[in-house]
N, C-alpha and C positions, 0 to 999 in steps of 0.2 A: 342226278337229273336225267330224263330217259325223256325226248324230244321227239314226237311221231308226226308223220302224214300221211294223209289220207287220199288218196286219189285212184280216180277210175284211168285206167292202163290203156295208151291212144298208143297209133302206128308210129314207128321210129318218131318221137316227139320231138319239138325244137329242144333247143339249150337253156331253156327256163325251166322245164320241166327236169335238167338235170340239175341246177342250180338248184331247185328244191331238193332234191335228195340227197344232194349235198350239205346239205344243212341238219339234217336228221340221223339219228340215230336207228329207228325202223319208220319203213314205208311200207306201206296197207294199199295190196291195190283192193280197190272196192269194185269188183267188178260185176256181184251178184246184184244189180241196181240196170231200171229200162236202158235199153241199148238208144241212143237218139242217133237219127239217119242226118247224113252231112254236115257231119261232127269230127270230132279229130280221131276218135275209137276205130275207124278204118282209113282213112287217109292223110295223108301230109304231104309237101311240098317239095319240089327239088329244084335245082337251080342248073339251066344250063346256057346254050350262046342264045337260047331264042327266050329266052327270061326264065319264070318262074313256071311249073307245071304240076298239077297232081298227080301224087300214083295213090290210088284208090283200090281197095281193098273191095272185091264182087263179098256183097254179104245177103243181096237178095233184097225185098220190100218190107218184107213183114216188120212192123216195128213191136210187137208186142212179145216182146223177148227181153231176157236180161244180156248184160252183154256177155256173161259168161255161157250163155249158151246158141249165140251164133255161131253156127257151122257153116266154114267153110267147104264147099262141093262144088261151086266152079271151077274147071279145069284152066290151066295156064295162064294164070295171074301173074304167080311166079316167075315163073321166065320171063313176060315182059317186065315188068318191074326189073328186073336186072338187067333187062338191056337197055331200059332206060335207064338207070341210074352209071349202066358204064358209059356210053354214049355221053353223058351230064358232066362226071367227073374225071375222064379217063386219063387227061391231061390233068388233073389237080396234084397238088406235089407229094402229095401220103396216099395217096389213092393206092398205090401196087400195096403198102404196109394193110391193109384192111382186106382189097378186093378177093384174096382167098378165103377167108374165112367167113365174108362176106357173101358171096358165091356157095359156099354150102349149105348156109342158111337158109337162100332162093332154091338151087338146085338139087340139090343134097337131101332132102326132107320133105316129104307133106305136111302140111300142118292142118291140123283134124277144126282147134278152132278158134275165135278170134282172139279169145283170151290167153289157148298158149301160146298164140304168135307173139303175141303183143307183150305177153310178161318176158317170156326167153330172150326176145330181143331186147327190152327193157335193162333188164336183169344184167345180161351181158357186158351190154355197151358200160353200162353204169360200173360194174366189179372189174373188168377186165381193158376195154381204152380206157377210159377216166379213173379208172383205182379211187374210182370211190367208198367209203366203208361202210355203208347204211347195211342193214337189216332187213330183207325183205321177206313179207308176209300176205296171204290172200284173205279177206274177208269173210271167206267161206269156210274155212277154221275155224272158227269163234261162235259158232252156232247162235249167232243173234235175233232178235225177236220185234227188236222195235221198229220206229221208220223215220224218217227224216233226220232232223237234229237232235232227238233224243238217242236212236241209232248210233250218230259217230259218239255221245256222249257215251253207253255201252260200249262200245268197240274200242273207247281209250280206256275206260276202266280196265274193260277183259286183258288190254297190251301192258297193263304198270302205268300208262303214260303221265307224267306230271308239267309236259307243255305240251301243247297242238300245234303247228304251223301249218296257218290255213293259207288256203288262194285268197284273193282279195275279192273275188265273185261271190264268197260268201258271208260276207258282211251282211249282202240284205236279208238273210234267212236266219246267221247263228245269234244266240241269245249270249253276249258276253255275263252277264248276271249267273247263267246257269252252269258259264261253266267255272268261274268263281266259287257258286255253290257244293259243286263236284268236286274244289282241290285243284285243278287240274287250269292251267295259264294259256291262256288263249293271246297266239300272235299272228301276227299278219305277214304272209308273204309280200315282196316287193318285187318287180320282175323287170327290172334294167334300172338306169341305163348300163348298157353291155358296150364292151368296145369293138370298136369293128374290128376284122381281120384282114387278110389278103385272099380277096375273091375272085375268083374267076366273075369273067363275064359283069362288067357293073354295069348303074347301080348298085352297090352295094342293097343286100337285104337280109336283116335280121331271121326275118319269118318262115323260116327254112328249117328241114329235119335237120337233126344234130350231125348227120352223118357229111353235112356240108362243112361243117367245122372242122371234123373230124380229117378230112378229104384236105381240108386245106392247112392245117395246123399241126395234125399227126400228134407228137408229145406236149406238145405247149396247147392242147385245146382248153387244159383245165384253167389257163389264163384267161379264158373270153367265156367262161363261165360265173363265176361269182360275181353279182354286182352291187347293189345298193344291202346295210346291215338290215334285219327284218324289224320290223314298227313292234313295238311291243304295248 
């Protein structure tokens, strides 16, 4: 059994988006598809004493790009995002275990564009804090041709895949018939309930980059990840 997902690659994403990849054996980011403005593909949420706040990725207006080909060219994003994120969590109890390797991420590197930001970081947090074991691969290998839902149809054939694990967003578009037709077992993500952890600042709130878990839970984050089995 070889179990894929497919998902376009967003800024440090919450812990559902890690719970998916947790689940699979390779992840596809699909990031040669339109970029959509004020979407999760450039910013996510942080959590500090004055609640919740975006750190927003400058990508500029134009929307008629794929997101693999937004560049990055506004100068000093970076450094404020990490002074806001140390500011956010400085006091959280794994915050020093991350904050260097963290910090060279922000300061340490340019990042040319939105998709290597997004996948390096992705990549990372997933293999290396979480010791997760998925498989990751880019879209743009696979040399595909189609478009919509026949597309990811292609792009499971091209990976082996003999299950899908989709987001529950694409129920209204995918054709479970076709992919029956294709071989290939089509299931449904489920995305909580999660349990809560110990947060700074309540409120407690779910809806937060993963790096708030991380900040707060350190080794045990991969318990406040998995939650409900997938709908098959």
């Amino acid at each position: 059994m070889k179990r894929v997902a497919i998902l376009q690659s967003n800024y440090i994403p919450w812990k559902g988006y890690f719970d998916l990849i947790s689940r699979v054996d390779l992840f596809v980011f699909h990031d040669d598809l339109q970029y959509t403005k004020q979407d999760w593909r450039n910013r996510n949420r942080i959590k500090g004493p004055g609640g919740t706040r975006w750190l927003t990725v400058p990508c500029g207006a134009d929307e008629s790009r794929r997101i693999c080909d937004v560049e990055l060219s506004e100068p000093g994003w970076q450094a404020a995002h990490w002074r806001r994120i140390v500011a956010s969590y400085r006091r959280a109890p794994f915050f020093a275990n991350f904050a260097p390797e963290l910090e060279g991420f922000y300061l340490g590197r340019q990042w040319r564009t939105l998709s290597e930001l997004n996948q390096f970081l992705i990549t990372h947090i997933a293999r290396e804090w979480l010791q997760l074991g998925a498989e990751f691969r880019d879209s743009r290998e696979f040399d595909l041709t189609e478009r919509k839902a026949e597309r990811v149809l292609q792009l499971l054939g091209r990976t082996g895949a003999t299950h899908y694990l989709s987001g529950p967003a694409a129920k209204a578009y995918l054709d479970e018939a076709s992919f029956a037709r294709a071989g290939t077992a089509l299931e449904w993500m489920t995305y909580g309930p999660y349990l809560e952890y110990p947060q700074l600042y309540p409120p407690f709130e779910h809806e937060v980059t993963v790096l708030d878990l991380l900040f707060h839970t350190g080794p045990d984050a991969r318990r406040y990840i998995n939650a409900e089995p997938i709908e098959r």
